[in-house]
MIVOMAR-487843 format. One record per residue: x, y, z of N, C-alpha, C in turn; residue number from 1. Coordinates in pm, whole numbers. Example, Ala and Ser with C-alpha at 12.3 -4.5 7.8 and 13.67 -1.06 7.14 Angstrom:
BEGIN
[[1319,-569,780],[1230,-450,780],[1320,-330,780],1]
[[1285,-225,708],[1367,-106,714],[1290,3,787],2]
END
This chain:
BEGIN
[[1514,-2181,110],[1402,-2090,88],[1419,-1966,175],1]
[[1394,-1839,115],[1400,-1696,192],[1245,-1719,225],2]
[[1199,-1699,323],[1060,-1682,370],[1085,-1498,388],3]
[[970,-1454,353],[940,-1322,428],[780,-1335,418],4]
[[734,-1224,523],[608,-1199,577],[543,-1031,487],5]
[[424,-1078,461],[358,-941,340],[224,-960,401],6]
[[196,-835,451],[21,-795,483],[-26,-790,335],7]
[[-130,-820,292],[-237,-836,151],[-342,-783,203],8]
[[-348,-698,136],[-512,-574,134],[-544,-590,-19],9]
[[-675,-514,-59],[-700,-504,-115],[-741,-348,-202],10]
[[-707,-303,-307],[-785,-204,-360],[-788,-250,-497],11]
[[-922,-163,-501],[-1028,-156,-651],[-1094,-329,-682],12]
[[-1055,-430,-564],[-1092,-558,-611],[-915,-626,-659],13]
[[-859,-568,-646],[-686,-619,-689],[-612,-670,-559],14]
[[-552,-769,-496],[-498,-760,-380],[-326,-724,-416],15]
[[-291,-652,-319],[-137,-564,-316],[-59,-654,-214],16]
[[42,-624,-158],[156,-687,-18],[253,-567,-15],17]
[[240,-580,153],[351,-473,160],[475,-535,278],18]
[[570,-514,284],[611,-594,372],[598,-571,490],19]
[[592,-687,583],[520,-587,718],[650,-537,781],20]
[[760,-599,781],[840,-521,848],[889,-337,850],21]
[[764,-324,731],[759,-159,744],[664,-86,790],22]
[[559,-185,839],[409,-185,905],[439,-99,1015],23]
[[379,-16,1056],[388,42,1226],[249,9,1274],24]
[[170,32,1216],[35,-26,1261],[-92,-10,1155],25]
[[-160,-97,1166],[-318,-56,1093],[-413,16,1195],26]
[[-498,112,1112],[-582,195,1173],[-706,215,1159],27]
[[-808,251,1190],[-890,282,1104],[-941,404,1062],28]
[[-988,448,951],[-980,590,925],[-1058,651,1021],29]
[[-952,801,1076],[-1081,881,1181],[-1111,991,1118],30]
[[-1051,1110,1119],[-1095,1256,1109],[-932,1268,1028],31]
[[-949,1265,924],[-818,1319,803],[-871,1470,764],32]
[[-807,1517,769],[-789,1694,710],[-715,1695,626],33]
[[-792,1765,532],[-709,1779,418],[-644,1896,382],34]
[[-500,1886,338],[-448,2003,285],[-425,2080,167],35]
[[-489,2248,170],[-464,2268,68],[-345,2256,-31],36]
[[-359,2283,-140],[-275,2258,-248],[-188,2135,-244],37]
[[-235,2032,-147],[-152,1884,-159],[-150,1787,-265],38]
[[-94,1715,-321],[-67,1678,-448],[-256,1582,-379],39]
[[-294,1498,-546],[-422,1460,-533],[-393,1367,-452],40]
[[-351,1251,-461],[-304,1128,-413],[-289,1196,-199],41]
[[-259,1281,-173],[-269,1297,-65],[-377,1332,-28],42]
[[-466,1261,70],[-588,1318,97],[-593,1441,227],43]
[[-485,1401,322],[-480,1509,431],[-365,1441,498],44]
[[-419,1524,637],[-300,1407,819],[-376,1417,854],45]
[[-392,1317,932],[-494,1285,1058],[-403,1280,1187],46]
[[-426,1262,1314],[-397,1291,1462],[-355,1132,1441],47]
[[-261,1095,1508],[-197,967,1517],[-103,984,1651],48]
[[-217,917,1737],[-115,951,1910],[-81,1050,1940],49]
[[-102,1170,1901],[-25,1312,1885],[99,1339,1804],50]
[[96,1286,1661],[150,1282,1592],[74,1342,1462],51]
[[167,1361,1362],[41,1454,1229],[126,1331,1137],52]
[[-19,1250,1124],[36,1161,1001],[-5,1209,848],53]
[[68,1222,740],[28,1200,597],[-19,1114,583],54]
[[-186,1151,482],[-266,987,442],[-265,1041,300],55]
[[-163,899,243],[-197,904,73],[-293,796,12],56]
[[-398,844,-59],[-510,719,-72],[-387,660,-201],57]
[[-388,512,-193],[-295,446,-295],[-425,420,-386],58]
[[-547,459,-350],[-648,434,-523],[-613,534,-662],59]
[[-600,622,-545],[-553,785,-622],[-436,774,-687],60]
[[-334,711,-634],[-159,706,-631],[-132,636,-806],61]
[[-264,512,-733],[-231,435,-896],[-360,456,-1026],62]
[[-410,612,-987],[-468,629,-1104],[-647,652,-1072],63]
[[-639,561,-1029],[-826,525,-982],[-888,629,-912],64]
[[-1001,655,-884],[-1086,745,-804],[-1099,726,-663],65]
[[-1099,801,-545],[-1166,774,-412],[-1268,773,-419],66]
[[-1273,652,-344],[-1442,613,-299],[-1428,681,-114],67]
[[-1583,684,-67],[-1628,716,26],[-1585,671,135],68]
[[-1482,730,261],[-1473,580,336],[-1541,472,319],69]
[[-1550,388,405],[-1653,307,445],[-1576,165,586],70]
[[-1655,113,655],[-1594,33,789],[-1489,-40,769],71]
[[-1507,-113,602],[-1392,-208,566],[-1233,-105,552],72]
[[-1235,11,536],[-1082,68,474],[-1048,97,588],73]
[[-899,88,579],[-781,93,653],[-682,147,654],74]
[[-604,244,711],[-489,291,653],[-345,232,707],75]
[[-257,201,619],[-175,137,663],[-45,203,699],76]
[[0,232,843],[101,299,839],[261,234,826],77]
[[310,324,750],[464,242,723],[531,363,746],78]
[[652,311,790],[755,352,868],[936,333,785],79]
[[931,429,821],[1147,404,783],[1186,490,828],80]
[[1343,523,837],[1409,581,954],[1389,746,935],81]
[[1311,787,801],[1334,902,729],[1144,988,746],82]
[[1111,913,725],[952,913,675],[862,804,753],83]
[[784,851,781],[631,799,832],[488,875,742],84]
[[422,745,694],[286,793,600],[211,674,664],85]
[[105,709,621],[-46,625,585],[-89,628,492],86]
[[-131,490,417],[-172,477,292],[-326,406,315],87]
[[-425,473,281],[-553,414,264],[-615,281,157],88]
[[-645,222,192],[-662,94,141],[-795,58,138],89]
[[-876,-41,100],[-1043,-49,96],[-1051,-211,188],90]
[[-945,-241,172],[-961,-361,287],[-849,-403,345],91]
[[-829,-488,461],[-696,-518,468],[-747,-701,490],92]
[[-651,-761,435],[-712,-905,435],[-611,-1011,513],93]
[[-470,-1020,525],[-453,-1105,610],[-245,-1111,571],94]
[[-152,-1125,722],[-40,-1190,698],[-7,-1276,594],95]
[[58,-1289,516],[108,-1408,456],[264,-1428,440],96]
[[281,-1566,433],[447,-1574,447],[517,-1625,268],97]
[[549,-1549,249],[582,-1564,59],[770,-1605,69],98]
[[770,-1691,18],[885,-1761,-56],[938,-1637,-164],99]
[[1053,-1525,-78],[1093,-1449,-168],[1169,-1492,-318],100]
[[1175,-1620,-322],[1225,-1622,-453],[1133,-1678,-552],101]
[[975,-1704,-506],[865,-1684,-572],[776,-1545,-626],102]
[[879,-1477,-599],[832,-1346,-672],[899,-1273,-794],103]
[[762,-1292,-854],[786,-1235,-986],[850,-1116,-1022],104]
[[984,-1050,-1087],[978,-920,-1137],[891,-866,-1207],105]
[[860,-756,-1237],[762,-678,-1324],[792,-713,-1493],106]
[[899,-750,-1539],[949,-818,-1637],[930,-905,-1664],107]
[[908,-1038,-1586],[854,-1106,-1592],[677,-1179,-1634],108]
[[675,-1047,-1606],[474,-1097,-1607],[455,-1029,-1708],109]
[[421,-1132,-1837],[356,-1121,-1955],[237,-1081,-1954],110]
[[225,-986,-2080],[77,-983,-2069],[-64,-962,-1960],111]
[[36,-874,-1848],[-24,-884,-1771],[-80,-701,-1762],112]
[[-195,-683,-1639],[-232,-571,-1645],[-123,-457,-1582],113]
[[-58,-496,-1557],[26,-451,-1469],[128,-330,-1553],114]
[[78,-204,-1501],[196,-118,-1558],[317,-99,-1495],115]
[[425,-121,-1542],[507,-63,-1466],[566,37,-1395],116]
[[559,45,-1299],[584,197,-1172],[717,153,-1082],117]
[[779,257,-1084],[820,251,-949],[795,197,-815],118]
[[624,210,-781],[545,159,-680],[509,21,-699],119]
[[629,-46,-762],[589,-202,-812],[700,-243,-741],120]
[[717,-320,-653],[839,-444,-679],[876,-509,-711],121]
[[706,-634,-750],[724,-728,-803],[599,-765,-799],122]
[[577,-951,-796],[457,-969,-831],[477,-1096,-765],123]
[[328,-1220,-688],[334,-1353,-617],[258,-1384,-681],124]
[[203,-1509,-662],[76,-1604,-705],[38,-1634,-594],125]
[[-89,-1656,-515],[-124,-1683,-352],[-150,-1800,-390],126]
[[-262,-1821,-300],[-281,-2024,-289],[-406,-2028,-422],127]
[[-468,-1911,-484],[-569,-1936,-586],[-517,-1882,-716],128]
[[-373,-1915,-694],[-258,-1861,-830],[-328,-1745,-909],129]
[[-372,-1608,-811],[-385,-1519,-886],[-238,-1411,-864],130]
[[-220,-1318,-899],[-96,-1268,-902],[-157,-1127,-787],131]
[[-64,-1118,-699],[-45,-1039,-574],[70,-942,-573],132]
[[4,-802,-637],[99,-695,-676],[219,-660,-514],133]
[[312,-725,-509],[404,-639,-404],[447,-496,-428],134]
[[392,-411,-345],[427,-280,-357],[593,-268,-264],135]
[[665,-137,-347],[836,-99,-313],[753,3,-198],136]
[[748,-27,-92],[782,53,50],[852,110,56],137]
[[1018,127,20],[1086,219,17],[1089,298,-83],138]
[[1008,277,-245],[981,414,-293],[795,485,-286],139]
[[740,439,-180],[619,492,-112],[673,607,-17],140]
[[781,568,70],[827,631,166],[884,759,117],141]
[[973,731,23],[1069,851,-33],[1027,942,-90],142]
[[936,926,-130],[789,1018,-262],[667,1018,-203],143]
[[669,1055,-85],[513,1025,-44],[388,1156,-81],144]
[[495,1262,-122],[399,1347,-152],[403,1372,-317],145]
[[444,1296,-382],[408,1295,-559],[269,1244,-606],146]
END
């Protein structure tokens, strides 16, 4: 068995996984500024340690509307050797350790709601066999401003 480790948040009521080993930290939203003419999906940068992070809301990314902050959202920062973003999320819900060869390709899942994107990797079943969209971190990273 390949074990790997996936943070599961939630947006629109759907839970996602990202892998954490691209995690730099969770935050909670403070003061994001937004920039003009930035694609929609980018909402602004916010101050991060004295750093200017990009926050892309992923409600926006995959179509859906922003909602209002609120205490539960989170932005999740991910990291690679090229790029650093924050992706806003409406909840963040918990570690889990997934049996990488229990994951579904996007080919795989019939009939399912699931469009296919780029921003897909694949797909799990958790412990209430609903299906747990794994998002590609490395094409979040590479395109963060599309």
């Amino acid at each position: 068995m390949d074990m790997q480790q996936f943070l599961f948040f939630v947006v629109d009521n759907k839970t996602y996984g990202v892998d954490v080993l691209k995690i730099e930290s969770i935050e909670r939203p403070g003061s994001i500024t937004r920039v003009p003419k930035a694609p929609e999906a980018v909402i602004g940068v916010m101050n991060l340690r004295g750093d200017i992070l990009p926050v892309l809301s992923l409600r926006q990314k995959i179509g859906l509307t922003l909602n209002e902050l609120n205490d539960n959202m989170r932005i999740i920062v991910l990291t690679s050797q090229e790029n650093r973003l924050g992706i806003l999320v409406d909840k963040v819900i918990d570690v889990k350790t997934v049996d990488t060869n229990n994951i579904y390709s996007i080919e795989e899942i019939e009939g399912s709601e699931y469009r296919v994107s780029d921003l897909i990797y694949g797909a799990v079943k958790d412990q209430t066999e609903e299906l747990v969209t794994i998002l590609n971190t490395n094409r979040i990273l590479s395109n963060n401003c599309n």
